[in-house]
C-alpha positions in Angstrom: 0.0 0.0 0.0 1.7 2.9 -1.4 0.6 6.1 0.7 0.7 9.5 -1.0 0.6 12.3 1.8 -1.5 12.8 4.9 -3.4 16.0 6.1 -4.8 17.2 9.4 -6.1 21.0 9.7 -8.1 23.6 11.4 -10.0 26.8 10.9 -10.6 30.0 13.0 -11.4 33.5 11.4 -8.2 35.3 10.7 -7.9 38.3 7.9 -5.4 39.1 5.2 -4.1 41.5 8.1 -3.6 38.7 10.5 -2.0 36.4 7.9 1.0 39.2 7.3 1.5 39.5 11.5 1.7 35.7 11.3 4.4 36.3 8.5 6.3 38.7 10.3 7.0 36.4 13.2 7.5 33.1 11.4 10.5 35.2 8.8 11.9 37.2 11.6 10.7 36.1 15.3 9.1 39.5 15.6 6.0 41.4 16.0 4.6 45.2 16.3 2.5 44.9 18.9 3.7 45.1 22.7 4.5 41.3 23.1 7.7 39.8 25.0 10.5 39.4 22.5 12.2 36.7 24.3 9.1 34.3 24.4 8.3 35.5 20.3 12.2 34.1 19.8 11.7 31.2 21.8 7.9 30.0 20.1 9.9 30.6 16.7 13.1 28.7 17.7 10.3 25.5 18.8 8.3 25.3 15.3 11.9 24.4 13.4 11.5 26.3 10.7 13.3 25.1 7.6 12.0 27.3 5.3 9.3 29.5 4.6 7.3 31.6 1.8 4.5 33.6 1.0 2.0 32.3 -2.0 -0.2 34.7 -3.7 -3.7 32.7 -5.3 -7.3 33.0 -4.8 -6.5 33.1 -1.4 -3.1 33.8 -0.2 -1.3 31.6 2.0 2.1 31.0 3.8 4.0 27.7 3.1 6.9 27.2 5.6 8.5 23.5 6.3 9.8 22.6 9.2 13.3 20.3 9.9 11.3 17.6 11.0 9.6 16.9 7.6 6.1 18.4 8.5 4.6 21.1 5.8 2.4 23.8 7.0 -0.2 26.0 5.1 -1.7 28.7 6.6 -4.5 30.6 4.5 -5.6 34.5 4.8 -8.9 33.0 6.5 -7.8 31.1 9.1 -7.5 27.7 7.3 -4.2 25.9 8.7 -3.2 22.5 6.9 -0.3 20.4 7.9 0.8 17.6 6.1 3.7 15.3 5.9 4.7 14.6 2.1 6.6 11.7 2.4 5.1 9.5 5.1 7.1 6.9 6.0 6.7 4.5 8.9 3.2 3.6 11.1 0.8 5.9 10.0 -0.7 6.5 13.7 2.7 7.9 14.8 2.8 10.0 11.3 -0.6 11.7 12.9 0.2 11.7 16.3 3.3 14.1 14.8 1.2 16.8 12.9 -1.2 16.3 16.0 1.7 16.8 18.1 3.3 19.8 16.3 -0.3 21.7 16.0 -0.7 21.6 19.3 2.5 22.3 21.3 4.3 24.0 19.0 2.2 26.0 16.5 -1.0 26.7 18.5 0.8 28.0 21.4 2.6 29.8 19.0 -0.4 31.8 16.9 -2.2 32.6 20.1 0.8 34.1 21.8 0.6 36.7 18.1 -2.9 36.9 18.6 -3.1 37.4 22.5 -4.0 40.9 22.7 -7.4 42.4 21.7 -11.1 40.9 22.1 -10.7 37.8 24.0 -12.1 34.4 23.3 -14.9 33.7 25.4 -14.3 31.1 28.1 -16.7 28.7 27.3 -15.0 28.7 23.6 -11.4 28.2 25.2 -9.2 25.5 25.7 -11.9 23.5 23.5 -9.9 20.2 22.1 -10.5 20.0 18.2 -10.7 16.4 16.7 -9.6 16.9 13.5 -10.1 15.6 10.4 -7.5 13.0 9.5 -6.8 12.7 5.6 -4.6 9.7 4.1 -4.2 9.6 0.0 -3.6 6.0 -1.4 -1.8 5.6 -4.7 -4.2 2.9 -6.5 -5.2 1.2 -3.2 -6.6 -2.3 -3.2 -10.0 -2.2 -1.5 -9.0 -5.1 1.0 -6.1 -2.5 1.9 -8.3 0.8 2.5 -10.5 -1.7 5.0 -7.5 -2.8 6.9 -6.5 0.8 7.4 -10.3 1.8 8.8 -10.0 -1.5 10.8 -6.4 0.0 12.0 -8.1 2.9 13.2 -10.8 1.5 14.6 -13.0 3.2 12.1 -16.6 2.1 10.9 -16.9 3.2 7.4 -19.9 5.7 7.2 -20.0 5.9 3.2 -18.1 5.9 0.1 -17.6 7.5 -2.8 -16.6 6.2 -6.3 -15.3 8.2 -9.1 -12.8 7.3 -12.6 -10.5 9.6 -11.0 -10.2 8.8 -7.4 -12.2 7.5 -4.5 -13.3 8.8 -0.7 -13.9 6.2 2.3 -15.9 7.8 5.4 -14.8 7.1 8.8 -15.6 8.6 11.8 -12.5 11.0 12.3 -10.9 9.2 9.3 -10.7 9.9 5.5 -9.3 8.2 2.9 -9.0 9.3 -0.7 -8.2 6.5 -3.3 -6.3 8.4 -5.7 -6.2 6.4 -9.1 -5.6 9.0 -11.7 -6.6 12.5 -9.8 -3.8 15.1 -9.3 -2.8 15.5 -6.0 -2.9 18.8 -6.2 -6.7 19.3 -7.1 -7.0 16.1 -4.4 -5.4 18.7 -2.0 -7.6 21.6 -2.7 -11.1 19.2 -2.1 -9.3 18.2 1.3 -8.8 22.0 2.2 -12.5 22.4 1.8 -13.0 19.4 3.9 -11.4 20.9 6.9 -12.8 24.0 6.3 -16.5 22.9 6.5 -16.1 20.3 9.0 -14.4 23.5 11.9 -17.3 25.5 9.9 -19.9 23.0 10.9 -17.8 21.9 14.5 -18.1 25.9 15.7 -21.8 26.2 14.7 -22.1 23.1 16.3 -20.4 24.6 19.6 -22.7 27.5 19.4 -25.9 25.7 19.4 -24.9 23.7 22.8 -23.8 27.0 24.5 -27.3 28.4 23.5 -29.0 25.4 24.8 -26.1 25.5 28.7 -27.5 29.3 28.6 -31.0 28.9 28.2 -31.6 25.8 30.7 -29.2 27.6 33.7 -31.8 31.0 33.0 -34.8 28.7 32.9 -33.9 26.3 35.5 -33.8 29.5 38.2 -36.6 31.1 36.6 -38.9 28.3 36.8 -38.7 27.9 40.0 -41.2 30.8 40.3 -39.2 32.8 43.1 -35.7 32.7 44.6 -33.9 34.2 47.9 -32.6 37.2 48.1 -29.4 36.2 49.1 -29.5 34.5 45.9 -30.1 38.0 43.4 -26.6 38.8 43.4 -24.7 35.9 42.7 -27.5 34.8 39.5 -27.7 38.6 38.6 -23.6 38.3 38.1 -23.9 35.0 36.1 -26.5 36.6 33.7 -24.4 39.4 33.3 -21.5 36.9 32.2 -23.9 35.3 30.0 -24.7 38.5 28.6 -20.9 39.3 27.5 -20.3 36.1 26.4 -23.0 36.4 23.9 -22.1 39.8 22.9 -18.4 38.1 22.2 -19.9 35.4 20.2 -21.7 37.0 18.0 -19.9 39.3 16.7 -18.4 36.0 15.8 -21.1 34.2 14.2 -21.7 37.0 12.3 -18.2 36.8 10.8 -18.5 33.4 9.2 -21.2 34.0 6.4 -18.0 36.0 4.3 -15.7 32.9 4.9 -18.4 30.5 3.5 -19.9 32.8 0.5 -15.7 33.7 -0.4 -15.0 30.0 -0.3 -17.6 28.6 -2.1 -17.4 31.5 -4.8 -13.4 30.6 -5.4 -14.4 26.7 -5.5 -16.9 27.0 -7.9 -14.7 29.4 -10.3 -12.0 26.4 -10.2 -12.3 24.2 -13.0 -10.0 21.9 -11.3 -12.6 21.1 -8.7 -15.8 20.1 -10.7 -15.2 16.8 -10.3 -15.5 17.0 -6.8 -18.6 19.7 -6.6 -21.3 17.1 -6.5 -19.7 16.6 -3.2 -19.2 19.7 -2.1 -21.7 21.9 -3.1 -24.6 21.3 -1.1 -22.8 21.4 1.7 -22.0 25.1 1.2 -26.3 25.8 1.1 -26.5 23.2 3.4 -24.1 25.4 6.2 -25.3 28.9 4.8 -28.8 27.4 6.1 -27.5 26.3 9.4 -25.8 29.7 10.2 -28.8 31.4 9.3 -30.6 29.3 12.1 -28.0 29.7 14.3 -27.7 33.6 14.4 -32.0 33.5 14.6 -31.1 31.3 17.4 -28.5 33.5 18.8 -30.9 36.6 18.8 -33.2 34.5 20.7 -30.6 33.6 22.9 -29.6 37.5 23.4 -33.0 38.7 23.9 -33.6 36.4 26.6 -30.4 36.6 28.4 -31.0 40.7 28.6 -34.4 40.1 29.5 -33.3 37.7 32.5 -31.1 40.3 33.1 -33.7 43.5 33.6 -36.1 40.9 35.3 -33.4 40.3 38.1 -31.8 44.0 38.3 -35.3 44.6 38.9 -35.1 41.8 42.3 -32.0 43.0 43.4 -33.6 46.6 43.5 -36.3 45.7 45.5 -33.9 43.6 47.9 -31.9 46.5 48.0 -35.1 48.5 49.4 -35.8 46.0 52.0 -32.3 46.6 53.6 -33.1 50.2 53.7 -36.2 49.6 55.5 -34.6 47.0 57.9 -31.5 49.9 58.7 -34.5 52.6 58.9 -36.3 50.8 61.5 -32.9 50.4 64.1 -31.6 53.9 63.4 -35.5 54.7 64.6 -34.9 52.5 67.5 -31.5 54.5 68.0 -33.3 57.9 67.7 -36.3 56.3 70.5 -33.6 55.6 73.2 -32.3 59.2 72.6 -35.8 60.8 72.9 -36.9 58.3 76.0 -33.6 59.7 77.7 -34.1 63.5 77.0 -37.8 63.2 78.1 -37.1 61.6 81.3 -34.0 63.5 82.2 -32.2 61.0 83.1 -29.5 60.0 81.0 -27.0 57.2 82.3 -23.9 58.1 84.0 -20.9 56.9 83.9 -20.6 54.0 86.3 -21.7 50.1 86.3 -25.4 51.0 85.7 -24.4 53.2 82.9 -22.4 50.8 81.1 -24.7 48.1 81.5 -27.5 50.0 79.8 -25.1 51.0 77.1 -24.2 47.3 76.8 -27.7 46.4 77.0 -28.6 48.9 74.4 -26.0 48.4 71.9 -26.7 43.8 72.1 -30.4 45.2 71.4 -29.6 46.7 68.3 -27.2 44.2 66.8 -29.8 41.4 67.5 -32.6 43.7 65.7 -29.8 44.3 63.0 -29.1 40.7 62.7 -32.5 39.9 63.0 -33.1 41.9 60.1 -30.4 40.8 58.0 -31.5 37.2 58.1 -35.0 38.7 57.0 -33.8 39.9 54.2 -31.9 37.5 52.8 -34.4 34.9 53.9 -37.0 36.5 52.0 -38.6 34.8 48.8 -38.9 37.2 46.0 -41.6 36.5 43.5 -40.5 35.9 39.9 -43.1 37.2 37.4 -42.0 36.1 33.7 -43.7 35.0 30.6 -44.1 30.8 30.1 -42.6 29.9 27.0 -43.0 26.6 26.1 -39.7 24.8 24.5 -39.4 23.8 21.1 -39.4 20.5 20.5 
């Protein structure tokens, strides 16, 4: 079993503007923004950089190879694809490499660049990617393209058969067949693979952080009323809810561009029409999805903020009953001060004195305490509309 190359990848949203920063540091170690200079050297020094070059097509991209055989490709939108050429030896080890290299060597290194500015959200952070692996047989015996899915533990989910090549489905696996195809216009449908598969994988992501959102809002508001010792701490949480989504979208509404670009370059490429019947619907099929998912996303918004005024509106009113509570001991204060001027006789300063000081001041902490436990004690009504979930 001759194999030809193997691919893994990723995609974030970067610009033509990061792709020249990401230049700049990979040709010299350096950057223009206010970043350490020792730890830009040092991230450099650990990718092994053999050589490197900028390419200027549909989209532009940097190609840099590094000593230990791995190729890297790094697009203008965000598209990273590493690849080892010559792959010689057990293929799991050949993936656990680029797997290896992406993750403690080049990932490390790209968010370092990118580290200042609008941060990730948490809940999008540290989120292990399970990428895509892509092996390309030379005129593969079929028996040989099911040992490999059986090596990798793969069930096959489909297959496709072409003159010119042929793609087997596994779970985190691909493999393309290549019987007369150029490896070239095989490498362009895999770029597209990656691409909508992170596309898809992110939507994906945001559709489960609508759905954490919603049921920790609902599962509080439901309950019909809460403590008042309680407002605070939820009303913080909404509010990081609320700037989360505000991060996020701006995201989501980012990715239509990267879609309508890329599927407007693939379709122009004549190179890749024997592969369109494969790809194409996908590109409808994910402009669709991210139209649901920002509709969902508004939703989402709306009812975060709405959470939000509903339990400003609580804390307020929580707020007010503390007042009350310190209104009615500094009247109890004021009392003792008027029963003591009426009856001319205010305490002196001996053991009766201090006793009725000591008295009078264990009075008012109990009352204070009293009314402290009151207050936080007390069950606040929670007066929303009942929406019934989608099913």
């Amino acid at each position: 079993m001759n194999i030809q190359k193997i691919y893994i990848g990723g995609w974030f949203q970067r610009t033509t503007l990061h792709l020249s920063e990401i230049y700049d540091f990979l040709k010299e170690g350096k950057s223009e923004l206010a970043l350490d200079a020792a730890k830009l050297k040092d991230l450099r020094g650990a990718l092994g950089i053999d050589s490197i070059e900028m390419k200027i097509e549909s989209l532009d991209y940097i190609l840099f190879r590094s000593k230990s055989r791995i190729e890297i490709k790094i697009y203008e939108d965000g598209l990273i694809v590493l690849s080892n050429p010559k792959p010689e030896g057990d293929i799991k080890e050949i993936i656990g490499e680029l797997t290896s290299y992406y993750e403690t060597k080049l990932s490390p290194a790209i968010s370092y660049i990118f580290s200042l500015g609008a941060p990730i959200p948490k809940e999008l952070a540290n989120i292990k990617t399970i990428y895509p692996y892509f092996i390309v047989l030379d005129n593969a015996k079929r028996n040989e393209i099911e040992g490999l899915l059986a090596h990798f533990d793969q069930d096959k989910y489909f297959e496709i058969m072409k003159p010119e090549f042929e793609i087997y489905r596994g779970n985190k696996l691909y493999i393309i067949n290549n019987l007369k195809e150029k490896i070239g216009n095989i490498e362009n449908f895999i770029n597209e693979q990656i691409f909508m598969r992170e596309f898809k994988g992110q939507l994906h992501r945001y559709l489960n952080l609508h759905r954490t959102i919603w049921e920790h809002i609902a599962d509080v508001k439901e309950r019909g009323e809460i403590k008042g010792k309680d407002i605070p701490a939820f009303k913080d949480k909404v509010e990081s809810f609320a700037k989360t989504i505000n991060l996020i979208e701006s995201r989501i509404n980012q990715m239509g561009a990267y879609i309508r670009t890329r599927e407007a370059i693939a379709k122009r490429n004549d190179e890749l029409k024997k592969f369109m019947d494969i790809l194409e619907f996908k590109y409808e099929t994910l402009i669709d999805t991210l139209g649901y998912i920002k509709d969902i996303w508004g939703m989402t918004k709306n009812y975060v903020n709405s959470a939000l005024d509903l339990f400003s509106g609580l804390q307020a009113k929580s707020t007010e009953s503390s007042v009350k509570n310190l209104a009615v001991i500094t009247s109890m204060g004021v009392g003792a001060t008027l029963i003591n001027l009426f009856t001319q006789q205010p305490p002196k300063l001996n053991l009766a004195g201090a006793i009725y000081f000591i008295v009078l001041a264990l009075i008012g902490y109990i009352t204070n305490r009293a009314m402290q436990s009151m207050a936080v004690k007390k069950m606040y009504k929670i007066r929303d509309i009942k929406i019934a979930k989608d099913i």
